[in-house]
C-alpha atoms as a printed R data frame, in Angstrom:
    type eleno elety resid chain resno       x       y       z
1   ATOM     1    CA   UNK     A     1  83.217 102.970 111.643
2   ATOM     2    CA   UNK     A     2  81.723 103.461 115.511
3   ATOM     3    CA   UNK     A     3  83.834 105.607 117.359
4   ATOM     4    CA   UNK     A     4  83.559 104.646 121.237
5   ATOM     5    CA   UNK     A     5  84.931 107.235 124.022
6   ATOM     6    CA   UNK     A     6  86.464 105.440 126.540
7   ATOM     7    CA   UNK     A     7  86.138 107.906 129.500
8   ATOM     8    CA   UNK     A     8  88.597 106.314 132.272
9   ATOM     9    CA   UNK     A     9  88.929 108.120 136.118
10  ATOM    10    CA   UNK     A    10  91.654 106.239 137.437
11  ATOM    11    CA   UNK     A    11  94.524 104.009 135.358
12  ATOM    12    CA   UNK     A    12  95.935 100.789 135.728
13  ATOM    13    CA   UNK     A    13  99.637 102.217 136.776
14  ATOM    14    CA   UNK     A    14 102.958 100.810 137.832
15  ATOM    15    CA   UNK     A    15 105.023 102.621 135.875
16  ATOM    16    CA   UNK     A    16 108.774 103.761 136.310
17  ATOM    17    CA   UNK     A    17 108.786 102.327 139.794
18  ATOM    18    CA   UNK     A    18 108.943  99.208 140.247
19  ATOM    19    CA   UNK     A    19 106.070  99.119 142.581
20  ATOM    20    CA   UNK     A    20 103.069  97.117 142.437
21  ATOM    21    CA   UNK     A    21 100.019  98.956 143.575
22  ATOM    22    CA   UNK     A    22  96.974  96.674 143.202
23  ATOM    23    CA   UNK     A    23  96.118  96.385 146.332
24  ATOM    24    CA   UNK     A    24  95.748 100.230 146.546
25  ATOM    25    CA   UNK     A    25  94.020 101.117 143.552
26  ATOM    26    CA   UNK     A    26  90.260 102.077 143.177
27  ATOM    27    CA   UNK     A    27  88.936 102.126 139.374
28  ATOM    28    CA   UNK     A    28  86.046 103.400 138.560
29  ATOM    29    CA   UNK     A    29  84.227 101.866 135.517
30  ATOM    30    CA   UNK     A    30  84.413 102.975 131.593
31  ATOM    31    CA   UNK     A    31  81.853 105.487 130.307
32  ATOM    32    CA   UNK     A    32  81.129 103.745 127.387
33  ATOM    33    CA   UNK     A    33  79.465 101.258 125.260
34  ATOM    34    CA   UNK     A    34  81.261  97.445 124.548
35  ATOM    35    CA   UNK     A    35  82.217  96.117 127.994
36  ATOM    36    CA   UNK     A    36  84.790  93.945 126.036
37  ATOM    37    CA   UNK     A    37  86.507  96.926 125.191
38  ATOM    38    CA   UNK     A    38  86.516  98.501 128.349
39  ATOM    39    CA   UNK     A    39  87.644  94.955 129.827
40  ATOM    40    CA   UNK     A    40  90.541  94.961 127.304
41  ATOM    41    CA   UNK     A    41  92.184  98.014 128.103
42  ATOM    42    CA   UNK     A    42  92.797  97.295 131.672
43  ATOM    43    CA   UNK     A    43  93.965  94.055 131.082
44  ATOM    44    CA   UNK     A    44  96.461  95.514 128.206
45  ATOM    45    CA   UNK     A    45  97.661  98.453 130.356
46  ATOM    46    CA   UNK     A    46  97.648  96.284 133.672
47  ATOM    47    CA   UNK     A    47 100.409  93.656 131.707
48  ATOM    48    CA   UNK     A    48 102.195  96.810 130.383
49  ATOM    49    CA   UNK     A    49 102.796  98.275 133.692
50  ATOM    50    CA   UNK     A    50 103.734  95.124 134.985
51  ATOM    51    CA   UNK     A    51 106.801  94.687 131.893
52  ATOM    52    CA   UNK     A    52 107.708  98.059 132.833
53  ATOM    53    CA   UNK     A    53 108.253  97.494 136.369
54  ATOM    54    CA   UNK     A    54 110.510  95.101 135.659
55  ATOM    55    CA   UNK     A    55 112.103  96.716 132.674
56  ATOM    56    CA   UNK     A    56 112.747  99.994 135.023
57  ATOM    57    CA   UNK     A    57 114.122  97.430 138.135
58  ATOM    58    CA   UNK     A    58 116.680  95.579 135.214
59  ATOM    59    CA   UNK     A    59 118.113  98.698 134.419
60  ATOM    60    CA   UNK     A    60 118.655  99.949 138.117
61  ATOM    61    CA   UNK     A    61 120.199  96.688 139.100
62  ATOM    62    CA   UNK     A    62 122.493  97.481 135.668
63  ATOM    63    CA   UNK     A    63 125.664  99.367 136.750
64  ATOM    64    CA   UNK     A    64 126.849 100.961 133.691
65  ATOM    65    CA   UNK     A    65 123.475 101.544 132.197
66  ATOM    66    CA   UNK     A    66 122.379 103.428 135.434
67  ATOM    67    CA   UNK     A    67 125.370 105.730 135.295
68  ATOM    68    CA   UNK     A    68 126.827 104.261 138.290
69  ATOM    69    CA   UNK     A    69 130.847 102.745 138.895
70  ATOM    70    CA   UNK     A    70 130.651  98.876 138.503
71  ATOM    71    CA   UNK     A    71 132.258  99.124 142.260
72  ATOM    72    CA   UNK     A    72 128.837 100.352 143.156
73  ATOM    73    CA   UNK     A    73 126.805  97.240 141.216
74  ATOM    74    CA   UNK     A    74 124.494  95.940 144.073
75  ATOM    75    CA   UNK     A    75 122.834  93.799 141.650
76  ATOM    76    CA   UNK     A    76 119.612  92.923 142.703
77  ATOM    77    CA   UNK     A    77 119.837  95.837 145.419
78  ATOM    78    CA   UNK     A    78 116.244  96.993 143.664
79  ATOM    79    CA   UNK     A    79 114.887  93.946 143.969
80  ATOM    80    CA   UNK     A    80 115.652  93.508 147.686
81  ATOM    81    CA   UNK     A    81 114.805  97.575 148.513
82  ATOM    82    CA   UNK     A    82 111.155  96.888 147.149
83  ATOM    83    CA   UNK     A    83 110.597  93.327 148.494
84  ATOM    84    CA   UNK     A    84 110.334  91.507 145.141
85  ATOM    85    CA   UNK     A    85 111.970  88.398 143.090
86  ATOM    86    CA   UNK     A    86 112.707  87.959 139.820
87  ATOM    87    CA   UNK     A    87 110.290  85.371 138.496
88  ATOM    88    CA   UNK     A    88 109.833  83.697 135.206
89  ATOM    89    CA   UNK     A    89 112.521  85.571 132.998
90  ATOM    90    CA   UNK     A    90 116.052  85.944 132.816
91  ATOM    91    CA   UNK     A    91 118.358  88.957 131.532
92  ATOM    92    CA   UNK     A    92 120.795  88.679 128.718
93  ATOM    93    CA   UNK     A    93 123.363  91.395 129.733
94  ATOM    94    CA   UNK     A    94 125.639  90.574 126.523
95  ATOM    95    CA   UNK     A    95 125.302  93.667 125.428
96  ATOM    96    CA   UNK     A    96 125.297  96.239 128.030
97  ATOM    97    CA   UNK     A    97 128.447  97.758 126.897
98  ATOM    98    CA   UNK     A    98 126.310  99.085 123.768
99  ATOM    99    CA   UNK     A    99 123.469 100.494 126.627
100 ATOM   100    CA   UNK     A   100 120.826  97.123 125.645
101 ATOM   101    CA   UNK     A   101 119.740  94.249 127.538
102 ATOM   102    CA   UNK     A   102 117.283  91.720 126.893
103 ATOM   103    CA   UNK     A   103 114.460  90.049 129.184
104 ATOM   104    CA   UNK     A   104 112.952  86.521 128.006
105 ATOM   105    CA   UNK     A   105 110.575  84.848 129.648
106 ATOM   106    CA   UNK     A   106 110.150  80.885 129.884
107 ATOM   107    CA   UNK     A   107 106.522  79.983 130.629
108 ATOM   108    CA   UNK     A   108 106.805  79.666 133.956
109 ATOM   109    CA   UNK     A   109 103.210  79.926 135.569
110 ATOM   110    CA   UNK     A   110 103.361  82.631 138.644
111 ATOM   111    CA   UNK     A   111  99.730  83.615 140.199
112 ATOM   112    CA   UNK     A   112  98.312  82.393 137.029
113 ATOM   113    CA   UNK     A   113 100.124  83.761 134.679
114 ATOM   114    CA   UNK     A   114 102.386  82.340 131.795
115 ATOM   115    CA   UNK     A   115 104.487  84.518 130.132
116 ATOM   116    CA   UNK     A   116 106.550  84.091 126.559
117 ATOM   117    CA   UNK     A   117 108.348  85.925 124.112
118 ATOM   118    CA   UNK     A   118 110.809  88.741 124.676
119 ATOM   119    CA   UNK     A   119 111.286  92.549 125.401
120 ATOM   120    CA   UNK     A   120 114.719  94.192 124.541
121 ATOM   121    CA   UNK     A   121 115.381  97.970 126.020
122 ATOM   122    CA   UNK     A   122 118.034  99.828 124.769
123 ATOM   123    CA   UNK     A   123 119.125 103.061 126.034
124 ATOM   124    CA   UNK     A   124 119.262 105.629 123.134
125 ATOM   125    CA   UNK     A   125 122.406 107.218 122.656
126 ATOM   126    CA   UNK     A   126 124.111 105.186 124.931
127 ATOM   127    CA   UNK     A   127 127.239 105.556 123.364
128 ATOM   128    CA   UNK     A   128 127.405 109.683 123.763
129 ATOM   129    CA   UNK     A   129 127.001 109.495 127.241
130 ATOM   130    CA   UNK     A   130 123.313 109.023 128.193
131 ATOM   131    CA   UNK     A   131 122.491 107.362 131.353
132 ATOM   132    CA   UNK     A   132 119.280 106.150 132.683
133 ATOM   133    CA   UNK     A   133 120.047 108.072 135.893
134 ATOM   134    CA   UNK     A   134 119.916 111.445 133.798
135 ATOM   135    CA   UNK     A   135 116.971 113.513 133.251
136 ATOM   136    CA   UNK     A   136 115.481 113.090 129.297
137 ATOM   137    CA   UNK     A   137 117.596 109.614 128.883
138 ATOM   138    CA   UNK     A   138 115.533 107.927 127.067
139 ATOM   139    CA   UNK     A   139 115.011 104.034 126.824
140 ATOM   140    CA   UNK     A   140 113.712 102.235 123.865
141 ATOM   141    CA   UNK     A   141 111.325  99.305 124.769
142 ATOM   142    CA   UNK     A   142 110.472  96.884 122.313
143 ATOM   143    CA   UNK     A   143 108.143  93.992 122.456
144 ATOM   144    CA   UNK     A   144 108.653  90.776 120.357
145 ATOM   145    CA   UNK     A   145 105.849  88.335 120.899
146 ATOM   146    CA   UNK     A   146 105.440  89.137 124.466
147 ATOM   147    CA   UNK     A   147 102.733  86.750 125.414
148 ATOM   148    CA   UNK     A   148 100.660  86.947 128.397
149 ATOM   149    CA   UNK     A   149  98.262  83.494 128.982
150 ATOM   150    CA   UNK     A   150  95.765  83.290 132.127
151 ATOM   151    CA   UNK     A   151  96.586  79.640 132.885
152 ATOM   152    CA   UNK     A   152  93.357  79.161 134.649
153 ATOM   153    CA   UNK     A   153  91.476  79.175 131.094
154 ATOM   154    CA   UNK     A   154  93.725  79.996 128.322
155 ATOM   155    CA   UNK     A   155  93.051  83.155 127.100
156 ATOM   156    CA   UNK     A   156  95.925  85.769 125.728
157 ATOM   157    CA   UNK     A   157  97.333  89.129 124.644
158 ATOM   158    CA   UNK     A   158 100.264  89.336 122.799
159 ATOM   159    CA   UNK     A   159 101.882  92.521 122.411
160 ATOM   160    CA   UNK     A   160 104.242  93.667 119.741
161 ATOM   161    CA   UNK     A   161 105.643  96.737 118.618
162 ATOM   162    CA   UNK     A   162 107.751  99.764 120.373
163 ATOM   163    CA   UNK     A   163 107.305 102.492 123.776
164 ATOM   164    CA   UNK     A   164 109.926 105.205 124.792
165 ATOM   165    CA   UNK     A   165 110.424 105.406 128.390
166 ATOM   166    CA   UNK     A   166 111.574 108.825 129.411
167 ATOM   167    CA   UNK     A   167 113.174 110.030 132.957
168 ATOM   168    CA   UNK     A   168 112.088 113.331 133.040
169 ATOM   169    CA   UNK     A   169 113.041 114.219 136.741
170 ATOM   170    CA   UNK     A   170 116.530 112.498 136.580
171 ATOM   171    CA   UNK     A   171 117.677 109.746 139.260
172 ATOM   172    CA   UNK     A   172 115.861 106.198 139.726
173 ATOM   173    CA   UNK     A   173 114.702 103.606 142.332
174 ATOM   174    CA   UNK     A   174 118.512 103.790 142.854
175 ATOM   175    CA   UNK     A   175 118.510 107.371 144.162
176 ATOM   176    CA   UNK     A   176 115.264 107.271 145.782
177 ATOM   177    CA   UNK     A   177 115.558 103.614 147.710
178 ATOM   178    CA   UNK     A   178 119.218 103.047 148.060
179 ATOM   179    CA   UNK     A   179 121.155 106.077 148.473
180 ATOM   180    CA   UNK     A   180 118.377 107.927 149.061
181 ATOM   181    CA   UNK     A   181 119.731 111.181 147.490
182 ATOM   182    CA   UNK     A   182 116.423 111.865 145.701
183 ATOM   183    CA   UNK     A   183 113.159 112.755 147.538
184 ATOM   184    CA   UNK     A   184 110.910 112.565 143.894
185 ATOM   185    CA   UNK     A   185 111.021 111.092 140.318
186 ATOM   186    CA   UNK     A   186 109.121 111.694 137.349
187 ATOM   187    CA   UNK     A   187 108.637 110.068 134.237
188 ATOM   188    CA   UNK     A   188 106.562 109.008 131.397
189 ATOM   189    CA   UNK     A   189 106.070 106.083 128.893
190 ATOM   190    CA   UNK     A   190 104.844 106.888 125.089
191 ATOM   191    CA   UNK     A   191 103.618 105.264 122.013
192 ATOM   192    CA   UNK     A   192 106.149 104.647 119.237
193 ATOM   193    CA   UNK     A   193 103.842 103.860 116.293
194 ATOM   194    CA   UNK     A   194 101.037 101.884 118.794
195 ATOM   195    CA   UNK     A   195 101.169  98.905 120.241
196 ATOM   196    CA   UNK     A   196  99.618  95.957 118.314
197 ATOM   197    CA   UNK     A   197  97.965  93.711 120.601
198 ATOM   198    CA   UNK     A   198  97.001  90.131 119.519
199 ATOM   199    CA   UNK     A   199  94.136  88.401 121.448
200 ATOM   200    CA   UNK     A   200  93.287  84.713 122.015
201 ATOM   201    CA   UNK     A   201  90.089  84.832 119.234
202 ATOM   202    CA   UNK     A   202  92.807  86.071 116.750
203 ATOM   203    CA   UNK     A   203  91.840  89.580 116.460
204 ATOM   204    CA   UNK     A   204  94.137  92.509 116.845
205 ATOM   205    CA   UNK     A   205  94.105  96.169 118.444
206 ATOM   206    CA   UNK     A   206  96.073  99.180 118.559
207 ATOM   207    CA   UNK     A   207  97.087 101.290 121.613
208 ATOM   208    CA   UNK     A   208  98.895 104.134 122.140
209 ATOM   209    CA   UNK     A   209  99.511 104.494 126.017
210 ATOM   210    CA   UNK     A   210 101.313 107.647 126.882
211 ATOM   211    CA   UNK     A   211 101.446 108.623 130.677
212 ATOM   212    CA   UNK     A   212 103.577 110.193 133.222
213 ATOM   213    CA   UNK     A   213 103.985 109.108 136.930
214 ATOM   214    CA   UNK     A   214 105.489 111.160 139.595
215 ATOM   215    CA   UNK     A   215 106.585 109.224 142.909
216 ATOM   216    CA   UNK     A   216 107.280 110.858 146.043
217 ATOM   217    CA   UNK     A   217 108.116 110.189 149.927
218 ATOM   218    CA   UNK     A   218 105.798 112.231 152.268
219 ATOM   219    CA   UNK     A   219 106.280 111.254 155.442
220 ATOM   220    CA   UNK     A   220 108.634 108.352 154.108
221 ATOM   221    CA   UNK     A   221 104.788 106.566 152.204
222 ATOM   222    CA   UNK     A   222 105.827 105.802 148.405
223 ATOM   223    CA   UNK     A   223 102.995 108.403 146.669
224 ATOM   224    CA   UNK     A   224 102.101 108.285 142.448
225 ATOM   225    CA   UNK     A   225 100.402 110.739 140.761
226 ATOM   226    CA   UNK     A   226  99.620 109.480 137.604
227 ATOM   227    CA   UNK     A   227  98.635 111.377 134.404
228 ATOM   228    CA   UNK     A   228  97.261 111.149 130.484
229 ATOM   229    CA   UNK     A   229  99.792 113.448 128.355
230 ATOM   230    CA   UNK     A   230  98.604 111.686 125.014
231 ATOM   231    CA   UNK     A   231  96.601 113.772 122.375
232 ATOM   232    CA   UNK     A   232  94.381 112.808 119.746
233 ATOM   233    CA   UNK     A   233  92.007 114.694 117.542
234 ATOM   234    CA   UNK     A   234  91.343 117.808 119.959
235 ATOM   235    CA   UNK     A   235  91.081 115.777 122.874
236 ATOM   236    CA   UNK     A   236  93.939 115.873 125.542
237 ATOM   237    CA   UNK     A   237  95.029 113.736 128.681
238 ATOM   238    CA   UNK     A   238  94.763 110.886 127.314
239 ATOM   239    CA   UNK     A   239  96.521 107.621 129.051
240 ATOM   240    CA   UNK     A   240  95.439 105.295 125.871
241 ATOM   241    CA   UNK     A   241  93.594 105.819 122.344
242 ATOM   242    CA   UNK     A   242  93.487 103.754 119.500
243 ATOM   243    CA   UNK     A   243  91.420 100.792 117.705
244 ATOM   244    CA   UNK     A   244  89.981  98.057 119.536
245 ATOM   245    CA   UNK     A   245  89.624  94.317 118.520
246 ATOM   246    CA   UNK     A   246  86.486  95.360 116.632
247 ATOM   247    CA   UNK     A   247  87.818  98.003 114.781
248 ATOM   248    CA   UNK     A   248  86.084 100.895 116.756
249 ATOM   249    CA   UNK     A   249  88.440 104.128 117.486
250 ATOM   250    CA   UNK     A   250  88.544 104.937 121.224
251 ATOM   251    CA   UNK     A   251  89.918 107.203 123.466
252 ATOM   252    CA   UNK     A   252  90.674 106.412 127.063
253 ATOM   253    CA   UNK     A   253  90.871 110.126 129.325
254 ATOM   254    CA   UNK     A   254  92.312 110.987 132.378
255 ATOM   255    CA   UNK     A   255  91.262 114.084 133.425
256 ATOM   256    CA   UNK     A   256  92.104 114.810 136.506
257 ATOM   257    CA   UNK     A   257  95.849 113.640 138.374
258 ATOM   258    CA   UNK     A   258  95.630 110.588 140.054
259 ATOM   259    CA   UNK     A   259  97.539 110.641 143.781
260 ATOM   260    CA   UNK     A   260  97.635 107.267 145.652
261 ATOM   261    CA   UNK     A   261  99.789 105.625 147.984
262 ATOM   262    CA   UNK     A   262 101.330 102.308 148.998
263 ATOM   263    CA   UNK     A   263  99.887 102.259 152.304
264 ATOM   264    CA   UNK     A   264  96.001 102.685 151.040
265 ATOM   265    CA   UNK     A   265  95.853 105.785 153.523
């Protein structure tokens, strides 16, 4: 078996805060040998971010899974604070009394993309007490046929399998948009067991994608700093590692913080 080191400067990151960034981020290319590779790791890590911006907005807008009083819901107060709309999915809140809600999506086509399938998060041990707002809460993502098709040509990833999401810094979007009580939040989004991603050809990779992001308001500009905390072998920092389509191990390294901002600046 090949082994490929994927050598990546800058990551693909949305993370914990809702916030697109795209039109701020600068990549630098892969350091390594099967451009296919290389092209499938951004496009796997760009669709994760983008389910766990949405994943992290759900459970803001959720009173009792925030730690918030129901008095206090604003639902959809996120959504309006960051200038977005809910698009192509619905939430089953049936069971937020036991800390879990579920996102499906319908197919709708939005900037040429169709999404299908499912992702359930459930906050883990909801039922002592956690909250997302606290610091360590953890919640449980879980991906069940979550299907990704560029409608412009047809091709696909289809992602299965398990992530924690932890808030390391305590508070939210909720603290830091709406009541403003915060002034910085930190966390971080880990493998459970990898990833398995299904492409359009039929074949199948692995990732583990552990990172942490750390938002801040200098000067009232949304900042990330985005880093690799994965481990493999003796390297360290990584943001992804795993088996590609082709069977090859890679690593994909971060080794220096990432800071950017909304406005480009």
């Amino acid at each position: 078996m090949k082994t490929n080191k994927l050598i990546l400067a800058t990551a693909a990151i949305l993370m914990v805060g809702s916030m697109a960034f795209t039109s701020c981020k600068k990549k630098q290319a892969f350091k390594e040998e099967n451009g296919q590779s290389s092209e499938d790791n951004r496009n796997v890590q760009t669709e994760n971010d983008a389910a766990v911006n949405e994943i992290n907005t759900e459970v803001g807008n959720v009173a009792n899974m925030h730690g918030r009083g129901e008095s206090a819901n604003g639902i959809n107060a996120i959504h309006n604070a960051l200038g977005i709309t809910a698009t192509g999915y619905t939430v089953n809140l049936a069971d937020t009394a036991n800390g879990s809600i579920t996102i499906t999506y319908n197919g709708t086509v939005v900037n040429n993309r169709k999404r299908e399938g499912s992702i359930k998060l459930t906050i883990l041990d909801f039922t002592n007490g956690k909250r997302w707002k606290q610091a360590g809460c953890i919640v449980q993502v879980e991906y069940m046929d979550y299907k990704i098709t560029r409608a412009s040509d047809g091709k696909f990833i289809k992602l299965n399998g398990k992530q924690n999401l932890t808030n390391i810094s305590g508070g939210t979007w909720w603290e830091l948009l709406i009541i403003k009580t915060q002034t910085s939040l930190a966390s971080s989004v880990t493998s459970v067991g990898g990833l398995n991603v299904t492409f359009d050809d039929g074949k199948t990779a692995v990732y583990n994608i552990n990172r942490k992001f750390t938002y801040t308001l200098p000067g009232g500009i949304l900042t990330c700093t985005g880093e690799g905390i994965g481990s493999s072998e003796s390297l360290n920092s990584l943001e992804n590692y795993g088996t590609t389509r082709d069977g090859d191990v890679f690593t994909s390294q971060v080794s220096t913080p990432i800071v950017w901002n909304w406005t480009c600046g």
